[in-house]
C-alpha positions as CSV (number, residue, x, y, z in Angstrom):
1,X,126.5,115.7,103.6
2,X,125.5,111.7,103.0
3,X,122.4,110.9,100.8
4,X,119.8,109.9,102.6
5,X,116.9,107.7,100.6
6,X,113.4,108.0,102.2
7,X,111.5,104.7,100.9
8,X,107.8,105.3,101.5
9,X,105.6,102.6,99.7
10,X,102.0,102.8,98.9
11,X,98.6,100.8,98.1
12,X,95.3,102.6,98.3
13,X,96.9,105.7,100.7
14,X,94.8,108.6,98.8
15,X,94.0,109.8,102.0
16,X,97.0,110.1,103.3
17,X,99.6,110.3,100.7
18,X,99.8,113.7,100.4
19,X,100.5,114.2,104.0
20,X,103.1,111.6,103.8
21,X,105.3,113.6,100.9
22,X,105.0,116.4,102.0
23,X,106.0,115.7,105.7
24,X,109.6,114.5,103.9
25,X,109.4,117.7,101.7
26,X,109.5,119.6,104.9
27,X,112.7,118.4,106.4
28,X,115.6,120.8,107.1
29,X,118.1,118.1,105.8
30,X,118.3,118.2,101.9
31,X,120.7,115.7,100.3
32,X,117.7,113.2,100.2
33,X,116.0,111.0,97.6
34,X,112.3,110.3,98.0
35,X,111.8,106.5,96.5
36,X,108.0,106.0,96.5
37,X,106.8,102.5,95.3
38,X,103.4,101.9,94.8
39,X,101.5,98.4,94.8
40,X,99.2,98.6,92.0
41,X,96.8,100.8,93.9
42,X,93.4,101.2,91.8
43,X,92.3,104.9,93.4
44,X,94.1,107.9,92.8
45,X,97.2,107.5,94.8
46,X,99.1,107.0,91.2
47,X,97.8,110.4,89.8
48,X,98.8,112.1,93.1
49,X,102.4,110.7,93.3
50,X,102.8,111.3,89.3
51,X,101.8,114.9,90.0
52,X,104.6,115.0,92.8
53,X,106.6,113.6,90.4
54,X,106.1,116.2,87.9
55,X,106.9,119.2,90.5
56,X,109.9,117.2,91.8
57,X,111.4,115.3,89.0
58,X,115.1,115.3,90.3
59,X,114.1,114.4,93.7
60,X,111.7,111.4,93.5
61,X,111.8,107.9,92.1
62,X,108.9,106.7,91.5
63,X,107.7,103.2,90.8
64,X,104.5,102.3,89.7
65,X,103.0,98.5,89.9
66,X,100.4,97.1,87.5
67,X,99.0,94.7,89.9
68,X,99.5,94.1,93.4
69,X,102.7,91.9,94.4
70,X,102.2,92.5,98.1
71,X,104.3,94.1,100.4
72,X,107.3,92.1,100.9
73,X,107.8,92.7,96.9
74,X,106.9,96.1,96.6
75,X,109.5,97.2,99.4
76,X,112.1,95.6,97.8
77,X,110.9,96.8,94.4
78,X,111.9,100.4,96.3
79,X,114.7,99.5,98.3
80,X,116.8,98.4,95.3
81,X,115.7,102.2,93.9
82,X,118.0,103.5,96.4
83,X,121.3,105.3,96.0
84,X,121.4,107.0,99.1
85,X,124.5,105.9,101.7
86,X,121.6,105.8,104.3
């Protein structure tokens, strides 16, 4: 079975975040990486992927901005996170 990296990225997505994660947590196909990149978000979206982090440590890569960069830089910020073949 080929890795598969999921790339979600984030910036203020409290709301939905959880909903997100766990909707990849759910799939039947397991040789994944979750890569979750985060654009300096300033709600609670990095306590809530930190904690996922923490229950998941050898499945997600997380990366945390200080400051926004935008979106353009914060997907490729993730996308060079990824060792999956797809």
């Amino acid at each position: 079975m080929k890795k598969v990296s999921v790339l979600i990225t984030t910036y203020n997505f409290e709301k939905y975040v959880n909903e997100t994660i766990d909707s990849v947590l759910q799939q039947t196909y397991k040789n994944i990486e979750i890569i979750i990149a985060d654009d300096g978000s300033t709600d609670d979206t990095p306590n809530i992927l930190l904690q996922y982090k923490r229950n998941h440590p050898n499945l997600i890569k997380l990366s945390l901005s200080e400051k926004n960069m935008g979106i353009s830089a914060n997907f490729n910020k993730g996308y060079f996170m990824a060792t999956g073949e797809y």
